[in-house]
Structures are given as C-alpha cells and as structure tokens.
C-alpha positions in Angstrom: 16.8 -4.0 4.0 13.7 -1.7 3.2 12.2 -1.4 -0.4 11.2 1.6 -1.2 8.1 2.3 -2.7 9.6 3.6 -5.9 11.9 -0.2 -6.4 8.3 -1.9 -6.0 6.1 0.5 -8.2 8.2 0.0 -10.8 8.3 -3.9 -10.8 4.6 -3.6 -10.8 4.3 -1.7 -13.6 6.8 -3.2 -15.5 3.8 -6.2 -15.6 1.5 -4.9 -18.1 -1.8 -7.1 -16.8 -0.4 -5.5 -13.1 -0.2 -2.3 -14.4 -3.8 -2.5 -15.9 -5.5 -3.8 -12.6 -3.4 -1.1 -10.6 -5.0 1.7 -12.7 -8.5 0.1 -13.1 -8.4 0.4 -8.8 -6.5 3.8 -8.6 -9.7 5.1 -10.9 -12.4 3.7 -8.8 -10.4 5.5 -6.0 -10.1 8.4 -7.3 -13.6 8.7 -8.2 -14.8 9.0 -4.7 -15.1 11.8 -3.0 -13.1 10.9 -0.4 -11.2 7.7 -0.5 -11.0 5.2 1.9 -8.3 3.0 1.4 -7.5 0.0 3.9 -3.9 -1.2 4.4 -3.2 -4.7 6.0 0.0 -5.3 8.3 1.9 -8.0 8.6 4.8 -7.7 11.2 7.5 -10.2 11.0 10.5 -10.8 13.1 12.9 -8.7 11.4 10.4 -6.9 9.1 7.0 -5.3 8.7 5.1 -5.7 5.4 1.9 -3.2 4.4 -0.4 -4.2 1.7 -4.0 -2.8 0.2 -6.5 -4.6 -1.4 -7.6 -1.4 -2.8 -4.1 -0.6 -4.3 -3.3 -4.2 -5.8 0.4 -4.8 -6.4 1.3 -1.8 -3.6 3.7 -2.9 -0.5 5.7 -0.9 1.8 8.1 -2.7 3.6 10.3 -1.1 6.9 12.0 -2.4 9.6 9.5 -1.8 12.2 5.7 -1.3 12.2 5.5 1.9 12.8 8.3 2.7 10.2 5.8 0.3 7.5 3.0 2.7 8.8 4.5 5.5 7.7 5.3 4.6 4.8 2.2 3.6 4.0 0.5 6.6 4.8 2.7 8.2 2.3 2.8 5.6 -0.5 -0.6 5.6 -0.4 -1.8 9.2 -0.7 1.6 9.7 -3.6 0.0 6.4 -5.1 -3.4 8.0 -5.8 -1.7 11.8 -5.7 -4.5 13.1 -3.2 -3.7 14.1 0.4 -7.6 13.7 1.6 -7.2 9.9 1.5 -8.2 8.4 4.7 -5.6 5.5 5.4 -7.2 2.6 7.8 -4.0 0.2 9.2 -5.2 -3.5 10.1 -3.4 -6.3 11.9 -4.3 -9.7 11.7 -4.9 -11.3 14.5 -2.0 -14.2 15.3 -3.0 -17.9 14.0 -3.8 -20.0 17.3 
C-alpha cells in the first residue's frame, strides 16, 4: 500500500534535526530562479520508490513507476509551493 506524501511529511518533520535540514534545502531551492530539482527512482517488484537529494527526507511511494512519477512531480512542486520547478526523474542502472 502507497504512502502518501502527507503520512511521510509529517514523520519527517516530526524529527526536529530532519526538519531543520529539510528547510535549510527547501531555502537554497527556493532561492533560485528556477529550481531544478532531481528525483531518483527505485522500482521494486511490487513497488516504486522516488527520492531527492535536493528534498532530504522526501519519498513518494506508488504502485507502479509511472504512478511514483507522478507523484513526484506533484510532491515536489507542493513541497517547495512553486509550479516553475523543473522535476528531472533518474533510474539507476541494475547492479550486474
């Protein structure tokens, strides 16, 4: 079952040194003219996981990949409240 983004954003911040780190990076962000925030995806066999190292502390988790994509294109811009954030998705390649 999916986590949304509100469930994990408020585990984060219940962390105080979390919460700090989150809003130290969430500043730098917003301080740009136009953000550029990366998001890492890790597909699984029943799940797809979506992290940022620009947005420590942020996951999205969905079913599918494309359903974790979406979500993290909205988490992301509700995370920094700005719609002009550009949103770059990454997979890893598989170990060998």
């Amino acid at each position: 079952m999916s986590r949304n983004f509100r469930e994990i954003e408020t585990e984060v911040l219940a962390d105080p040194e979390r919460r700090e780190n989150v809003e130290r990076q969430r500043k730098l962000l917003l301080d740009q003219t136009r953000p550029e925030v990366r998001v890492i995806h890790q597909p699984d066999d029943d799940t797809s996981t979506a992290t940022s190292p620009e947005l420590p502390g942020w996951t999205a988790v969905a079913d599918t990949f494309e359903g974790a994509r979406r979500l993290a294109e909205e988490g992301v811009r509700f995370a920094l409240d700005r719609e002009d954030v550009e949103v770059k998705h990454f997979v890893p390649a598989p170990a060998a």
